[in-house]
N, C-alpha and C positions, 0 to 999 in steps of 0.2 A: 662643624662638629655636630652641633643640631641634625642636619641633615641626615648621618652618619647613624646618627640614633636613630632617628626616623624609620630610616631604609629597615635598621637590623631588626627593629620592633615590629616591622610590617612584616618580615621574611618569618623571622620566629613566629608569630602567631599563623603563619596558612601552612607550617607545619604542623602547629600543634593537632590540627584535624585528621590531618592525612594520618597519623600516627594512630588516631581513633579509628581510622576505617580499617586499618590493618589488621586492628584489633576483632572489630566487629566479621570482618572476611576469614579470619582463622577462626574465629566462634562459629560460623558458619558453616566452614569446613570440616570442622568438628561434628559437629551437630547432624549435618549430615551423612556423614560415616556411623554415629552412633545410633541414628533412626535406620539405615542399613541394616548394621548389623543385630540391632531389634528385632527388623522384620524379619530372619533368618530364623528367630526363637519360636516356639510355641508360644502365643497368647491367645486370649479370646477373642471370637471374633471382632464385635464393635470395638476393643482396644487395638487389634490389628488394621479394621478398617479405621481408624484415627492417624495412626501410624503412618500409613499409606498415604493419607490426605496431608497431613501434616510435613512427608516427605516430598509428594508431588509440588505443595507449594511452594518449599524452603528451598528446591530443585529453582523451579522458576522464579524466584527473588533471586535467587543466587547467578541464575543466566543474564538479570539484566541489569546487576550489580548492585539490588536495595538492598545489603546486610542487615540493616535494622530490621528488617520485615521477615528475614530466613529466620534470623535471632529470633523473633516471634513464634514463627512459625518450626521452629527447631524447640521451642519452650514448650508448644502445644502439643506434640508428640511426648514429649517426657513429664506433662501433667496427666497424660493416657494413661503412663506407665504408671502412675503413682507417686512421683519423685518428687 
């Protein structure tokens, strides 16, 4: 019985992360798309060049799977904007 608990305790918890990254990978995805179509707008230059920089790098977090860090860098494009 012990055991039983054991096992389900262990399994339910290295889900409850995976469910987190899911998270943070859609925020991502998002984020993405919205710095896109941003840069599609008329802004000012240094807010478009932010944009840019902020898209180049949430691009490359996002290639080599650190969502925390697109989420960052997806935040930093939409502090450009004003938001």
């Amino acid at each position: 019985m012990w055991n039983r608990f054991c096992v389900a305790a262990i399994v339910a918890l290295l889900f409850i992360p995976a469910r987190a990254w899911a998270d943070k990978e859609s925020d991502c995805q998002k984020g993405i798309t919205t710095l896109k179509s941003e840069l599609k707008k008329k802004h000012p230059r240094p807010v478009q060049g932010q944009l840019q920089k902020a898209l180049k790098n949430a691009q490359k977090e996002d290639g080599e799977g650190d969502w925390d860090e697109c989420v960052d860098a997806v935040n930093a494009g939409t502090r450009a904007l004003g938001r």
